[in-house]
C-alpha positions in Angstrom: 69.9 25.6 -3.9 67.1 24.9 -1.5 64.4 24.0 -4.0 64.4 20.5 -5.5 61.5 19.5 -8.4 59.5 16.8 -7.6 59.9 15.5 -11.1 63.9 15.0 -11.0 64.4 13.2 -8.0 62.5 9.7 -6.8 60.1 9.7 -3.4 60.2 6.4 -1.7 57.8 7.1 1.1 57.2 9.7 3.8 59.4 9.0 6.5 56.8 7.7 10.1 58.1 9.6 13.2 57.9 7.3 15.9 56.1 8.2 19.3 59.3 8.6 20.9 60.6 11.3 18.5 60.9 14.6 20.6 57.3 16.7 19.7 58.9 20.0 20.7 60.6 19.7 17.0 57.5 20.0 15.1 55.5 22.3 16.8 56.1 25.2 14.3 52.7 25.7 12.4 54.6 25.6 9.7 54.3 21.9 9.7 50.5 22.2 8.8 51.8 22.4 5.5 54.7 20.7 5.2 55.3 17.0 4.9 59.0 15.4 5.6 59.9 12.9 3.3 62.5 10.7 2.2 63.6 11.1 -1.3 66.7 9.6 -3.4 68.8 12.3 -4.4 71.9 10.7 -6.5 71.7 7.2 -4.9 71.5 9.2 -1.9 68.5 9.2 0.7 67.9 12.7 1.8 65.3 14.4 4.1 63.3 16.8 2.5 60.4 18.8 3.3 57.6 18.7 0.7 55.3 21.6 0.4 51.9 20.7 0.4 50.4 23.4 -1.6 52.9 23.5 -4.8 54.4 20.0 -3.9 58.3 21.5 -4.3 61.2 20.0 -2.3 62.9 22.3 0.3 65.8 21.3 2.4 64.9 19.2 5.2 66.7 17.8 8.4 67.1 18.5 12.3 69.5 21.4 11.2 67.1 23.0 8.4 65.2 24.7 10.8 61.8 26.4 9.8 62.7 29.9 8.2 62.9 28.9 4.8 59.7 27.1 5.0 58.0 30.5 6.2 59.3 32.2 3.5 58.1 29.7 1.0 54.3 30.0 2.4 54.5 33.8 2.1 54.7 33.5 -1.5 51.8 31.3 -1.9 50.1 33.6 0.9 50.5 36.9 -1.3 48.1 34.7 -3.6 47.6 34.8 -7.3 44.2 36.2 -9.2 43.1 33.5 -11.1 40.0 32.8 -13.5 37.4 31.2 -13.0 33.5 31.0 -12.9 31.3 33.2 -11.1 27.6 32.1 -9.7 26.1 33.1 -13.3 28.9 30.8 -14.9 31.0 33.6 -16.1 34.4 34.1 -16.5 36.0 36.3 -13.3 38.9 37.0 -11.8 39.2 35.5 -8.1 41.8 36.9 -5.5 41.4 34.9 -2.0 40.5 37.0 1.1 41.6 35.3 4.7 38.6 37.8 6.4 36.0 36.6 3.8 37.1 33.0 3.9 37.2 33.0 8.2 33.9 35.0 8.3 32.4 32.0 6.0 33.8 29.2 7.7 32.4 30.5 11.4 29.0 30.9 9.8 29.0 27.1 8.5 30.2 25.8 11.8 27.2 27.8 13.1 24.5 26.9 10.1 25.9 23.0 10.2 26.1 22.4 14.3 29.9 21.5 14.0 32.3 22.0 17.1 34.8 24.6 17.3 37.6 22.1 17.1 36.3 21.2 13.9 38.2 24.2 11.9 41.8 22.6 13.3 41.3 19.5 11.6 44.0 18.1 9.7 41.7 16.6 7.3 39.6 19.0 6.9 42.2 21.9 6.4 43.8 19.8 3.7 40.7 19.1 1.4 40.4 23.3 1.9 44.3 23.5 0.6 44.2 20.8 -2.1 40.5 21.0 -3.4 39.5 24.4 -3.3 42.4 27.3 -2.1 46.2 26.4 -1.5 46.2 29.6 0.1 44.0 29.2 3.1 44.6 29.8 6.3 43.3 28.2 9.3 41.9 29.2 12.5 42.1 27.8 16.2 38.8 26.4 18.1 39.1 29.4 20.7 39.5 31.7 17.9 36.2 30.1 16.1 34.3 30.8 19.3 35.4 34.4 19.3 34.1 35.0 15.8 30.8 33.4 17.2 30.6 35.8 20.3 31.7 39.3 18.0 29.1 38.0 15.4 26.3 37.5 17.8 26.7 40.6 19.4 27.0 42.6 16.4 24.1 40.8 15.0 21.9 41.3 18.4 22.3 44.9 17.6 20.9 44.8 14.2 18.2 43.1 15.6 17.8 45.8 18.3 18.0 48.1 15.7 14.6 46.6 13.4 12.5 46.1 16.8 13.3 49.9 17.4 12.0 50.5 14.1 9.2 48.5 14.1 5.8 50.1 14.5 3.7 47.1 14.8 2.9 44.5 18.0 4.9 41.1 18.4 3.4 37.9 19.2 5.8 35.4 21.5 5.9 31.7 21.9 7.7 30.6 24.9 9.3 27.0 26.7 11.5 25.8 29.4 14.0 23.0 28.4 16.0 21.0 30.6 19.2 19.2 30.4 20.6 16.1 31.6 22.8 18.0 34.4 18.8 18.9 35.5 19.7 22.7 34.8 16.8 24.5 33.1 16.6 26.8 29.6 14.0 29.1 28.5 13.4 30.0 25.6 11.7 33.5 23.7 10.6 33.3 20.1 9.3 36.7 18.9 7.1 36.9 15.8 5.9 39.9 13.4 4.5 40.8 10.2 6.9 43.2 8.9 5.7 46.2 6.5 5.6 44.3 3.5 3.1 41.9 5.3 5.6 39.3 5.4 5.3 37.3 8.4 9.0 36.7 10.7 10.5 34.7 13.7 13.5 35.0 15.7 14.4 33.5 18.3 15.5 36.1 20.9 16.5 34.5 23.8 17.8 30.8 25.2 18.7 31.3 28.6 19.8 29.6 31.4 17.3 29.8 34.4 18.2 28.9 38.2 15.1 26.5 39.8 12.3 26.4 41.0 10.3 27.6 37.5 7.7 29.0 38.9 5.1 31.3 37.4 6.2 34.4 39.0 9.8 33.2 38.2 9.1 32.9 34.8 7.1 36.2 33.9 10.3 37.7 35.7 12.6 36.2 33.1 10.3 36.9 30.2 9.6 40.6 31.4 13.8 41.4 31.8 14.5 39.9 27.9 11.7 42.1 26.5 13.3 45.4 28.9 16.7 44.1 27.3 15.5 44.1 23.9 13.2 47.4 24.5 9.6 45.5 23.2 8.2 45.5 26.1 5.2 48.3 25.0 4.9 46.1 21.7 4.0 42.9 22.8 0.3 41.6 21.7 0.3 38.2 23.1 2.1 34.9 24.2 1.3 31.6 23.5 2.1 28.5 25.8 1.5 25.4 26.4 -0.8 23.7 29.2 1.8 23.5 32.3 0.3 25.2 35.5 3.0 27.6 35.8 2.0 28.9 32.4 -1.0 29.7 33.8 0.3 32.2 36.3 2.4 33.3 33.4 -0.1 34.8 31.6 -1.6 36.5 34.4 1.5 38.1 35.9 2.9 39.7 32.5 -0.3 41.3 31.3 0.6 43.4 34.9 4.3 43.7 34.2 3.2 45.1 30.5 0.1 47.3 31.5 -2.0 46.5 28.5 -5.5 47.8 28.1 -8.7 45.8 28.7 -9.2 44.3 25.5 -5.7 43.2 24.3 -5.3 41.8 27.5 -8.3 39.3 27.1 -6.2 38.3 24.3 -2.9 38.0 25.5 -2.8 34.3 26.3 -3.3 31.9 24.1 -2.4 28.1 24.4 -0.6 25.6 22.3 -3.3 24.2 20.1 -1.0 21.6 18.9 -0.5 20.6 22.5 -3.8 20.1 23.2 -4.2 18.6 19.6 -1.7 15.9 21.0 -3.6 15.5 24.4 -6.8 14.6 22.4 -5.6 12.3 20.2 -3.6 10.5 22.7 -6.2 10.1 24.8 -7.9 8.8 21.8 -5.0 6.1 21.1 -5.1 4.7 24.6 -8.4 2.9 24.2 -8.4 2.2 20.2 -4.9 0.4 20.6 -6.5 -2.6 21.4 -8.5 -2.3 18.3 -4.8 -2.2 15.7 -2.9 -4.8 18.2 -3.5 -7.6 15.6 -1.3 -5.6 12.9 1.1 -3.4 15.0 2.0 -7.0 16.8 2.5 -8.5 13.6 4.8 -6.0 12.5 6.5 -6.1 15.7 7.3 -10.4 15.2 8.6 -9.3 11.6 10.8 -6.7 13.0 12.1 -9.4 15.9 14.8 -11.3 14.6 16.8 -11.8 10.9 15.1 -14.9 10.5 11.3 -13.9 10.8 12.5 -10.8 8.4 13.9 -13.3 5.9 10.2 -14.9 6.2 9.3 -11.3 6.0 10.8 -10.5 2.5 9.8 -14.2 0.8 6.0 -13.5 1.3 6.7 -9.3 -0.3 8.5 -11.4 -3.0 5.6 -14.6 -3.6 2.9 -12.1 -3.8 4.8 -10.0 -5.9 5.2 -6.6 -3.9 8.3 -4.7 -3.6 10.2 -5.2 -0.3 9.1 -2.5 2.5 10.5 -2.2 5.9 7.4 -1.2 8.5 8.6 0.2 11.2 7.1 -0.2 14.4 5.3 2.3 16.2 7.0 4.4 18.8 4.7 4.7 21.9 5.2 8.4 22.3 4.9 9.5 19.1 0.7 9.2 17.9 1.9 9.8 14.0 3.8 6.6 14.4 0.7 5.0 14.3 -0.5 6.5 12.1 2.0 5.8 9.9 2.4 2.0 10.4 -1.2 1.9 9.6 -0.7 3.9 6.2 1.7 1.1 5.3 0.5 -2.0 6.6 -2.9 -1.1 4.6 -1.1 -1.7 1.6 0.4 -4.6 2.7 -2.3 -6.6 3.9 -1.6 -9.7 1.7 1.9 -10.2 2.8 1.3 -9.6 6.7 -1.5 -11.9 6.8 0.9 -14.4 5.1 3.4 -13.8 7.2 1.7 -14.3 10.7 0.0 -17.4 8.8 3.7 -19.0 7.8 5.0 -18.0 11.3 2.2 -20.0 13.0 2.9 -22.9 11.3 6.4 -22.9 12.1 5.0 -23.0 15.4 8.0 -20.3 16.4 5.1 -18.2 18.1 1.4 -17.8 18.3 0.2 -14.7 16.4 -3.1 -13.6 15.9 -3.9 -13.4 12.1 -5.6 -10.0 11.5 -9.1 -10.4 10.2 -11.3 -8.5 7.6 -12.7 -6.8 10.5 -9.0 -5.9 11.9 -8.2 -4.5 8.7 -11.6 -2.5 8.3 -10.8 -0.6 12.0 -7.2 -0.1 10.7 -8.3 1.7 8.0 -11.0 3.3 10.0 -8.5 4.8 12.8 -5.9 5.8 9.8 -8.4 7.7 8.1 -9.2 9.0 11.7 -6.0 10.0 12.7 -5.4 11.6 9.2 -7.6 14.9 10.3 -5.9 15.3 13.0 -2.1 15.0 11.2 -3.3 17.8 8.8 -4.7 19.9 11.1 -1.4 19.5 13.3 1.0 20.4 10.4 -1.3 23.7 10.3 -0.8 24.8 13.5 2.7 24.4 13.1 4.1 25.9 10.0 6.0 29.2 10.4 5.2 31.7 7.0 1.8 32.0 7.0 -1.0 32.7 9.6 -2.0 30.0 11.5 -4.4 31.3 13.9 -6.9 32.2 11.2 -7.4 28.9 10.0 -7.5 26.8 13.9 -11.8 27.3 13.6 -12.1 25.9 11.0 -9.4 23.1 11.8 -11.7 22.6 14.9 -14.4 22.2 12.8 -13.1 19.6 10.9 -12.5 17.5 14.0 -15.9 18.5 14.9 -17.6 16.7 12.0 -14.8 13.5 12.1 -16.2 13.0 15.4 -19.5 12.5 14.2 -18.5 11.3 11.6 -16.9 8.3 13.6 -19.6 8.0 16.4 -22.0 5.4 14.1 -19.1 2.8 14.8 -18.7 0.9 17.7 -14.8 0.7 17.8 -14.5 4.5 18.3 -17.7 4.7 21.0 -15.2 4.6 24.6 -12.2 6.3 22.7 -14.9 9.3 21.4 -15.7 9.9 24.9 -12.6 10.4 26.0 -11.3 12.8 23.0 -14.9 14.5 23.4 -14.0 15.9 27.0 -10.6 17.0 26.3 -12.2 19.0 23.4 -14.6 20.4 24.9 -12.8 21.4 27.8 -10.7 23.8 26.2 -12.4 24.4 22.5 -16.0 24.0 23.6 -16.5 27.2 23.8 -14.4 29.1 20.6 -11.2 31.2 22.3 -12.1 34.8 21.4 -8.3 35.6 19.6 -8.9 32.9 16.9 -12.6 34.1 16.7 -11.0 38.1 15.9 -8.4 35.9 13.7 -10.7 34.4 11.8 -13.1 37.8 11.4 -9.3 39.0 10.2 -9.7 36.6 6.7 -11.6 37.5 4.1 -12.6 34.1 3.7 -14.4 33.9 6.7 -15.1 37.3 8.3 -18.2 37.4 10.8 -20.3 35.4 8.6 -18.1 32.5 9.2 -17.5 32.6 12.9 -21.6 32.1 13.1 -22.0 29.4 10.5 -19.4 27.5 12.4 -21.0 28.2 15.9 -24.0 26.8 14.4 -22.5 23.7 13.0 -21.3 22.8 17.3 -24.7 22.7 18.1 -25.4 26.4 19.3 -29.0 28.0 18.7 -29.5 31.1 16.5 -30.1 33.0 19.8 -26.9 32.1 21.7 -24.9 32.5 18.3 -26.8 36.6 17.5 -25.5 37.0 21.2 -21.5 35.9 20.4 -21.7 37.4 17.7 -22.6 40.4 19.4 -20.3 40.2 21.7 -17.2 39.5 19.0 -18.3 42.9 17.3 -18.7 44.9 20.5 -14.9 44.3 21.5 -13.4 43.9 18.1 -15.0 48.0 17.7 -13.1 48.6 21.3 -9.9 47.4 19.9 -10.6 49.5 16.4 -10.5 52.8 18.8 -7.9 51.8 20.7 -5.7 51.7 17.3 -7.5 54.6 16.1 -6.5 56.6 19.3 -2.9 56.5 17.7 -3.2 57.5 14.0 -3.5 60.9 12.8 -7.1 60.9 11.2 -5.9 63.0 8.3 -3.4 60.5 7.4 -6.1 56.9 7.3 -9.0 58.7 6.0 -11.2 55.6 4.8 -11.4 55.3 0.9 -15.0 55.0 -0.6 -16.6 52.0 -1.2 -16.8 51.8 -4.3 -13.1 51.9 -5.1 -12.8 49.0 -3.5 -10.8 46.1 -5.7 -10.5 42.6 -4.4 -6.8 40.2 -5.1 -6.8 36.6 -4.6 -4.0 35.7 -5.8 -0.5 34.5 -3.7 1.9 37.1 -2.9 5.4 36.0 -4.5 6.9 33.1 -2.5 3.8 32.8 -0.5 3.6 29.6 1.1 1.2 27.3 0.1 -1.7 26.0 2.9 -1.1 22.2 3.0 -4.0 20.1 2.6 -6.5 19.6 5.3 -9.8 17.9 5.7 -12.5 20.7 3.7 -15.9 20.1 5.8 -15.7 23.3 7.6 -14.9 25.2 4.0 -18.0 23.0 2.6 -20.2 23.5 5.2 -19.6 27.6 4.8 -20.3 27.4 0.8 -23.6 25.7 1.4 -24.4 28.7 4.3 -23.3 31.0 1.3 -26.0 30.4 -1.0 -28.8 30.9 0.9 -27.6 34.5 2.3 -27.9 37.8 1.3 -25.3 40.7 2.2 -27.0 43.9 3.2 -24.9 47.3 3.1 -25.2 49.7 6.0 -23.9 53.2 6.0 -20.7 52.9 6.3 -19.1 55.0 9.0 -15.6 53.2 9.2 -13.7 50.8 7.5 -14.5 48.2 10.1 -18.4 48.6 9.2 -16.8 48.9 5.9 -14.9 45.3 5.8 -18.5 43.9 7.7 -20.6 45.2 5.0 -18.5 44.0 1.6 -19.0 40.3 0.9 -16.5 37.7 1.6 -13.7 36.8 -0.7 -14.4 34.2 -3.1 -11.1 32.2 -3.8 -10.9 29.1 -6.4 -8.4 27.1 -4.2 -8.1 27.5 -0.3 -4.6 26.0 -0.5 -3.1 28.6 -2.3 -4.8 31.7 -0.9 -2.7 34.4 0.7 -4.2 36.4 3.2 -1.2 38.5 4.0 -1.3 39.2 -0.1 -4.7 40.1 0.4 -3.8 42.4 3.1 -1.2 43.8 1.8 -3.6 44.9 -1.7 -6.1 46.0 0.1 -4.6 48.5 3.5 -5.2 51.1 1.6 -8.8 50.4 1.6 -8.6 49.9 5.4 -6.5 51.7 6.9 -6.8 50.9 10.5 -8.5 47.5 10.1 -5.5 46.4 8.1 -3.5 47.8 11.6 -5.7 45.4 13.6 -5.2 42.6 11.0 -1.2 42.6 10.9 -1.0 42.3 14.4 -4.1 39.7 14.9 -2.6 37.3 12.4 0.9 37.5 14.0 -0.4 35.6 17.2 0.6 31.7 16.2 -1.1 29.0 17.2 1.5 26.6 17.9 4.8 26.7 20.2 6.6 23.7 18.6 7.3 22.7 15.6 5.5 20.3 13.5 7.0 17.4 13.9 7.4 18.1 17.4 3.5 17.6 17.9 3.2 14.5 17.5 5.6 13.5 20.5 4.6 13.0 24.4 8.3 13.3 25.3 10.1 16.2 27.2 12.7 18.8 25.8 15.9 18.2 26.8 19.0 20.3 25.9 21.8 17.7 24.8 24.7 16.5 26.6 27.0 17.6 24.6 25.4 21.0 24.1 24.8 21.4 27.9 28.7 21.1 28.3 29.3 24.8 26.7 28.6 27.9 28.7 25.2 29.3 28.5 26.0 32.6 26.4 27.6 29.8 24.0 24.8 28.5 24.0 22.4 31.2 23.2 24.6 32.7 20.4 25.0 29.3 18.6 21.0 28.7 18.9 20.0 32.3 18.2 22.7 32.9 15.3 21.6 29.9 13.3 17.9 30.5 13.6 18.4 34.2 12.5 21.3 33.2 9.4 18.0 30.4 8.4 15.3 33.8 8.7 17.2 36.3 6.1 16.8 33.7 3.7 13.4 32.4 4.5 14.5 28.6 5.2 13.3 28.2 8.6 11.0 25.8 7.6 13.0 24.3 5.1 15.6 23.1 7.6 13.1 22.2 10.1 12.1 19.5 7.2 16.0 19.3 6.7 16.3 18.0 10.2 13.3 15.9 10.5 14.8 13.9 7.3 18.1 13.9 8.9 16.0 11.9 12.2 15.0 9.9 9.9 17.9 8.6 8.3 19.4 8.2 11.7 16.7 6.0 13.0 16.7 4.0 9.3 20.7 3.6 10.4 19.9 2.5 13.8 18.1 -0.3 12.3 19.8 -3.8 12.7 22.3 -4.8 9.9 20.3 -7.7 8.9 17.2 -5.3 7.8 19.1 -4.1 5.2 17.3 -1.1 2.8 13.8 -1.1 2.0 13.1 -0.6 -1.6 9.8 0.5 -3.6 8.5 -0.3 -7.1 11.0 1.9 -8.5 13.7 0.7 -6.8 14.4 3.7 -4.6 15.0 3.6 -1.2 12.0 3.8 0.8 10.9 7.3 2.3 8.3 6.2 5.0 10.3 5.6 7.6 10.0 7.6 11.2 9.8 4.3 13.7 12.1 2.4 16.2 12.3 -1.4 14.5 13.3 -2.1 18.3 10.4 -1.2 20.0 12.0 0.6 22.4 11.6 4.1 22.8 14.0 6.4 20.9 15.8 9.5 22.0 13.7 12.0 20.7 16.6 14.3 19.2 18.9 12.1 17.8 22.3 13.5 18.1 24.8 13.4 15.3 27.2 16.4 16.0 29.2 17.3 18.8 27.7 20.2 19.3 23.7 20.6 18.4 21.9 23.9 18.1 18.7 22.3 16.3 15.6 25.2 17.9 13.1 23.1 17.3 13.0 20.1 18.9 11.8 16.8 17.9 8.7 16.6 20.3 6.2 18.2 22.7 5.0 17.6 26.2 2.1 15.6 26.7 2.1 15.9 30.8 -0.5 17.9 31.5 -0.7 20.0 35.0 
């Protein structure tokens, strides 16, 4: 009898082939889950080959052969139904499915950037067979990467399929990456508000692109995706960052696309987060001098085992928790930023510290002064408006271009705010020009953005012209000018609806909703002297009605929405209450508060490096490449998490550069005794790779940094 149970016979260890044993004997796949052993049989040491699903004995040996083995896995393969809990905890019967269990582990490889080899993985296949299912099955890397292909295609038609469908106009963000091989990517992110005013990205193109990048090149490129995905008669606009060929971009597509007059004023819109970055590091260049004190102090601490040592005994003798301060990374600003909104609270033990290191005479640091510490504080509290307006421009599930005026506004009143001191004089300046060199004058989409928000409408867009200086005359004559082609683009919508079918309601049915749709996403905080500054216009105005001969005229006329919170307001909820009251406006507004105001992602806009496609990445063909990238961002968008995993991934950085740290740093810990969460420097100094790599093979979209070259 073939079968021997484990319990009646003695194991004394699996037997070790050597390296000169013959391979040829054991390349059977049978062998995946078998293991030969030596077991005492009778006083007797006997081969056997031990099952590793069941753990039973089956005849082993160089004459054996494989057969019986086979016919022992297709028992287990047949598979039993066995209980166990469902998702709700109840009790269910579960039968395992090789197509359900393949189709699931292709989709983690592609959510969890793993390589293909990663499926034929000893370890990996065992933990499946012993932990979870005895019954599974593996599959080979080439077999993985034909999953990948099938899926992508099959999902690039669904895709087709909803932009067929769609009636509205996309908005598109686009970048060129490069990789260390110096070949070049571009990338085509398409966004919408669907009809349930819920607002969508996918990425719908990462392709490889032959040099040079020019303009021309480029619209090329762009115009033969949206032919290939059949959008090109619903685009609305493109937004890019400041390179030249950008420039030439926008110009040559409008052609390619044949838009009207109007929409194609608004067609090109650049990166506000980009140019966010170009401010402020302009900004940073001439008040580094003024934080030198206390980033070289954290720098000394940072140096060597011994000067942390010091580091920790002056935490502990003033009786504050240990806290690693990372340095700051030179080309990322919110570094700084950072390092200041730390070392603030630890002013007693830095001062110590440089004191106790002078007297060891080890080095010659300058102790920060009251005065130090009162411009630290200044420039953190600074560079805090511009953080919160950056994380605005960049978040993915609500509007963004609605609220960039009144971000701009904000910036406007920190820099007067600022301008009584000194320190900021020179670095003022500087930011000043850049500002007003591309937001002196407000861009007309994110004036029509901002008429597009209850909140805000008209009355808004004046108040803040007023508050930059502009006379009453000059602001009647924008204003003018707003409502002239914002009525243009009404009858150019109008032109293609049936008037019998958007007849505008009355007046006086009209019904106002403040409240967040379900799973709205929740405006994060930002500096409110725009939002104050508009209350205070508020109360000493008057709304007059005029006979309303539209629902543009209509939304003019009603007053604006009053809302308890900013945060929290919705206005794609409100948008979505209301379109029945506006028919066509609510048109204009879906595909107005689609344009986005940012490229990159947020963490991305606080970096001055480049994008660069990973080594490892760059290695795989480009379709690879391309389905990987575009698979995970569209598995991410069915369940909304697009921004949750771009947070996922920015902690992940994070915990790599903690790890990169030097053994003798050891864990930070707060009051709690937790390990500390404020961590995003380089204790080196030196400058970090941007993306840090930590798989073989990376599809992460949204890359750890922007540009900050500007052409």
């Amino acid at each position: 009898m073939d079968d021997i149970n484990v319990d009646n016979v003695t194991e004394t260890g699996a037997s070790s082939i050597s390296a000169s044993s013959k391979k040829s004997r054991f390349t059977s796949n049978v062998w995946d889950f078998f293991e030969r052993v030596q077991v005492n049989d009778r006083g007797n040491m006997v081969p056997k080959n031990k099952c590793g699903l069941c753990k039973t004995l089956l005849r082993g040996g160089a004459s054996a052969g494989t057969s019986h083995l086979r016919r022992h896995l297709q028992i287990h393969e047949k598979g039993q139904k066995r209980l166990g809990p469902d998702i709700s905890g109840n009790i269910s019967t579960f039968a395992y499915d090789k197509k359900v269990a393949r189709r699931e582990l292709v989709d983690y490889v592609i959510r969890a950037e793993l390589p293909f080899t990663f499926v034929e993985k000893h370890d990996f296949k065992g933990m499946i067979r012993r932990g979870f299912c005895p019954q599974y099955v593996g599959i080979s890397a080439p077999t993985c990467k034909r999953d990948v292909m099938k899926k992508f295609v099959k999902s690039k038609n669904e895709l087709l399929s909803l932009f067929e469908k769609f009636e509205g106009k996309i908005c598109l963000t686009s970048d060129v990456w490069s990789s260390r091989q110096k070949m070049g990517y571009m990338s085509l992110t398409a966004h919408f508000i669907d009809k349930n005013w819920s607002l969508n990205k996918r990425i719908i193109c990462f392709k490889m692109i032959e040099y040079p990048h020019t303009g021309e090149s480029l619209a090329n490129h762009i115009f033969e995706e949206l032919l290939s995905w059949r959008i090109h008669n619903k685009i609305f606009s493109i937004s890019l960052d400041n390179a030249t060929n950008n420039d030439v971009v926008a110009c040559v597509l409008p052609t390619y696309l044949m838009l009207e007059a109007v929409p194609k004023r608004l067609f090109h819109v650049r990166c506000c987060a980009h140019i966010l970055n170009l401010i402020v590091q302009d900004g940073l260049r001439i008040l580094g001098p003024s934080i030198d004190k206390i980033i070289n102090v954290v720098r000394s601490m940072n140096s060597s085992n011994k000067r942390h040592e010091l580091w920790v005994r002056c935490c502990n003798d003033l009786q504050k928790p240990k806290k690693n301060i990372d340095n700051d990374v030179p080309h990322r600003w919110n570094s700084t930023y950072e390092l200041l909104e730390v070392a603030l609270s630890y002013k007693g033990p830095l001062n110590m510290y440089a004191l106790k290191v002078n007297e060891s005479r080890s080095c010659n640091l300058d102790v920060p002064s009251e005065q130090d510490w009162s411009i630290a504080q200044l420039v953190n509290g600074f560079l805090s408006i511009f953080a919160s307006s950056t994380k605005i421009f960049s978040c993915v599930y609500y509007p963004t271009s609605c609220r960039v005026i009144s971000c701009l506004i904000d910036i406007h009143f920190a820099f007067e705010a600022y301008s009584d001191f000194n320190v900021f004089k020179d670095a003022l300046g500087a930011m000043k020009d850049k500002f007003d060199k591309y937001w002196g004058t407000f861009p007309k989409a994110f004036c029509f953005t901002t008429i597009m928000d209850p909140r805000f409408k008209l009355f808004a867009v004046g108040e803040w012209l007023k508050c930059m200086g502009i006379d009453q005359l000059d602001v009647d004559i924008k204003l003018l000018e707003l409502r002239t082609e914002l009525q243009a683009l009404y009858e150019t919508y109008k032109k293609n609806i049936v008037s019998a079918d958007v007849a505008p309601r009355q007046s006086e049915n009209f019904t106002s909703s403040t409240s967040s749709a379900p799973g709205s996403i929740a405006l994060p905080i930002v500096g409110n002297s725009s939002m104050q500054s508009l209350k205070r216009a508020k109360v000493s105005s008057s709304y007059t009605s005029s006979a309303t001969s539209n629902d543009l005229q209509m939304y003019y006329d009603l007053p604006t929405t009053e809302v308890d919170d900013d945060n929290q307001f919705s206005v794609l909820a409100w948008w979505k209450s209301n379109e029945s009251l506006y028919p066509i406006v609510s048109l204009m507004a879906r595909d107005l508060l689609t344009i986005p105001a940012s490229t990159v992602a947020s963490e991305s806009c606080f970096s001055a490096g480049g994008r660069v496609v990973s080594e490892k990445r760059a290695c795989l063909s480009p379709n690879t490449i391309e389905a990987l990238i575009c698979l995970k961002d569209w598995g991410l968008a069915k369940e909304r998490m697009q921004e949750a995993q771009r947070e996922m991934q920015l902690a992940e950085e994070r915990r790599l550069i903690k790890e990169a740290r030097p053994d003798w740093m050891g864990n930070s810990e707060d009051e709690g005794g937790n390990e500390s969460d404020n961590d995003s420097g380089n204790v080196s100094g030196e400058q970090l790779p941007i993306s840090v790599e930590s798989h073989e093979l990376s599809t992460n979209l949204e890359p750890q940094f922007s540009r900050s070259i500007e052409k």
